[in-house]
N, C-alpha and C positions, 0 to 999 in steps of 0.2 A: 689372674687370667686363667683361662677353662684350657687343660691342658690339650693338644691335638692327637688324636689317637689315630695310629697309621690301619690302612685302612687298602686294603686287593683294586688294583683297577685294570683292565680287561679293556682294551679297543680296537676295532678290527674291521678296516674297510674291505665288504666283500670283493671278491672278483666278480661275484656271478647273482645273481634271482636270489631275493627273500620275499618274494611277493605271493608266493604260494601258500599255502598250509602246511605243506610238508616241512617245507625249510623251519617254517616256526617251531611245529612239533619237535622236531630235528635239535633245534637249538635248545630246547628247556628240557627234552629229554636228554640234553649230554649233563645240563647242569643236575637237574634232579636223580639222574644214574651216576651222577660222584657224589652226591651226599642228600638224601631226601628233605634237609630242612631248608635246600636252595628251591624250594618247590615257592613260586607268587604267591603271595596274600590276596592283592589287590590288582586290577587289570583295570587297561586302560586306552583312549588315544590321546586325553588332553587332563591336566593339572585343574583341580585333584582329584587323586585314581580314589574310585568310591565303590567296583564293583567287586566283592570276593569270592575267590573261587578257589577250590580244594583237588582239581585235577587239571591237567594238561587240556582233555580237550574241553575245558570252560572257556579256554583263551581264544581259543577258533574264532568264534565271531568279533573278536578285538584285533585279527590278526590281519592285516594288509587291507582296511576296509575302503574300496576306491574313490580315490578324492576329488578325479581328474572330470571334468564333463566331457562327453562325446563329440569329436570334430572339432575340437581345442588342443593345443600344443599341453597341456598338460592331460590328456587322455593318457590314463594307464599310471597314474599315479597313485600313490595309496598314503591310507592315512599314518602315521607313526604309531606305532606299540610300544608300551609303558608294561612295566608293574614294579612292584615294591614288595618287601617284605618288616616287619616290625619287631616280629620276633627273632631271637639271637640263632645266627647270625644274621645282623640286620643285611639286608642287601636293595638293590635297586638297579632295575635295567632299559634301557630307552634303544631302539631298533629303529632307524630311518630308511626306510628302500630306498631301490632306484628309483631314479624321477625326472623329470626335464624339468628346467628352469625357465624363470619367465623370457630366456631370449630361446627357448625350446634347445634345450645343448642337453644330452642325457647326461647324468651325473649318477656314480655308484652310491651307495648305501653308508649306513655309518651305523656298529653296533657299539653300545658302551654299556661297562656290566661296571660297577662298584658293588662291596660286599667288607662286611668286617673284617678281621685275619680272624680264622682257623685252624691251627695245626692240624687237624683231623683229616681237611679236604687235602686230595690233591688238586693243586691250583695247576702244574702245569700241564695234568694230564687233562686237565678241563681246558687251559689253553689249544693245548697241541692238538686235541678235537675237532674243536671248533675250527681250529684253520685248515685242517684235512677237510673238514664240512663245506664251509667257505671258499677254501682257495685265497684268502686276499691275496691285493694291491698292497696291502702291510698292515702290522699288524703288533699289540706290542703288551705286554704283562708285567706288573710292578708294583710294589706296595711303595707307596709315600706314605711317611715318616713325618711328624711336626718341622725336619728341619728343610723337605725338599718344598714341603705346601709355605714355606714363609717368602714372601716374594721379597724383599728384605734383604736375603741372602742370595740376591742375584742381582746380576748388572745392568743399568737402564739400560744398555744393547739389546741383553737379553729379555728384559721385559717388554720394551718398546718393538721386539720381533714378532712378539706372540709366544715366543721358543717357551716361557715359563707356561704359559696357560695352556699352550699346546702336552706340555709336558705334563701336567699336575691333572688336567682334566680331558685327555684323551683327544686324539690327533685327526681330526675328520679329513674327507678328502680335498674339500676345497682351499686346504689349509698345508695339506701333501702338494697337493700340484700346485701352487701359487708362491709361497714359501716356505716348501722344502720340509726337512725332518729337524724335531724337535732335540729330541735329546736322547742319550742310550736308555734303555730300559733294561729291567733284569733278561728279560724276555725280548728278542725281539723277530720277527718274522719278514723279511725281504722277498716281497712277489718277482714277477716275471723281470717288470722293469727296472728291480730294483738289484737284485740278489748278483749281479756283473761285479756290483763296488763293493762287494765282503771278497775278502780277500780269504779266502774258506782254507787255502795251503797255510799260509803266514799265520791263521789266527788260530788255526789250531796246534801250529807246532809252538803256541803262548801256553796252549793247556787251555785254553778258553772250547768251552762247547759248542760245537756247528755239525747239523744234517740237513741235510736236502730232504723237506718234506713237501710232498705235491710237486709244483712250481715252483717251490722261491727254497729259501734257505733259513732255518733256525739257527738262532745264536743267541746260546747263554751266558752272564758275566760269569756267576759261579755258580754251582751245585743245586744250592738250595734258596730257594727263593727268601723263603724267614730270614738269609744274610741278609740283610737289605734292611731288614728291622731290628736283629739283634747284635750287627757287626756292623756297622753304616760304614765306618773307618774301612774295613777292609775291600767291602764293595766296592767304596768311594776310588781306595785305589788301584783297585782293578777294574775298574770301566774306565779311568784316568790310562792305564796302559791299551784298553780296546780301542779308546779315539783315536792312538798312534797310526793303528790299518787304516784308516778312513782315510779319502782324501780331505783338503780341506775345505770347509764350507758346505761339510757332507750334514752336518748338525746345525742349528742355532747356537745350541748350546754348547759351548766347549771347554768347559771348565770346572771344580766341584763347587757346590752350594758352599759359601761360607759365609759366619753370623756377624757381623758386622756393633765390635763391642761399643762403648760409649764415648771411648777416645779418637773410635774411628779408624781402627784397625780389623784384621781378620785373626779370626779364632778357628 
């Protein structure tokens, strides 16, 4: 069996507009000003991305192109933005605006970045960017590991929530407001509505990391994000003491992943 190689994921529902060119610019110039090999190969709105481009403003006309007809409840909607990269570090990003739905109800944006692990980059200063950029509603950073992507090592509850795919593949907003927050991440970012239930006194007199950036509040489990891949154990149980602040049923997820041996026990 092909081992699972952990791997940066990045998801962050705006507060505000990405339907402009600027915000786009905005977004791939934060990633390519932390490391120029985060720069698209390939652009896009629909599977498979087939166009290559070599600078920032090639993406412009991929960027928010309007999907909505005029005098229609979806006027003002736009089409989604894709690219992908092949070369190391491999990476891949999918951007969804605001939009109305087909009962016309607006709905915020969804951005999802995946990308290999790097030592080289800073991931959380490319985090903490983007959400000064953004503003989210929330927002969340974290390398999964072979043992958080095995769904296996979670409990029908937690599958049957969504809490694992919400967790393993980044947390949209229809999936925020309907049920709720997935699971702690290394990273996690609490907007306007959210950032009341961090207990910001308590959690930091843990040693745990919390600032008030923008509107909402950051909080990190430890120091460095690469724990997560080179210490899972210690991570594991220090997000295990973060859950204690929360109240309950603040997560899906309430418990650590564990592998499930042959005789039907946990390891």
């Amino acid at each position: 069996m092909r081992k699972v190689k952990p791997h940066v994921l990045i998801s962050i529902v705006p507060g505000g507009e990405t339907n402009s060119w600027p915000s786009g610019a905005a977004l791939l110039d934060t990633l390519i000003g932390a490391d120029g090999r985060l720069m698209p190969e390939k652009v896009g709105n629909t599977e498979p991305l087939k166009v290559s481009v070599t600078a920032i403003s090639e993406c412009a006309p991929f960027w928010a192109i309007p999907d909505g007809e005029k005098g229609t409840i979806f006027e003002g909607n736009a089409q989604s933005f894709m690219w992908t990269r092949g070369r190391s570090p491999k990476s891949s990003g999918h951007v969804i605006h605001k939009h109305r739905n087909i009962h016309g109800r607006e709905r915020p944006g969804w951005i999802i970045f995946r990308s290999e692990v790097d030592r080289k980059i800073d991931w959380y200063e490319v985090f903490r960017s983007l959400c000064l950029l953004f503003n989210p509603l929330y927002a969340t950073l974290h390398v999964l590991g072979e043992l958080e992507q095995d769904s296996s090592a979670y409990t029908e509850e937690e599958r049957n929530s969504f809490g694992f795919n919400d967790h393993v593949r980044g947390l949209p907003y229809v999936s925020l407001k309907e049920k709720g927050l997935a699971n702690i991440s290394w990273a996690n970012y609490f907007g306007p509505d959210l950032k009341g239930d961090v207990r910001q006194t308590e959690i930091r007199d843990a040693k745990f990391l919390v600032e008030e950036i923008g509107d909402g509040v950051m909080l990190r489990v430890t120091d460095d994000l690469l724990d997560v891949a080179t210490d899972f154990d210690e991570f594991s149980r220090r997000r295990s003491q973060l859950r204690t602040f929360f109240r309950e049923g603040m997560f899906r997820i309430n418990r650590e992943p564990r592998v499930i041996n042959v005789e039907g026990s946990e390891s």
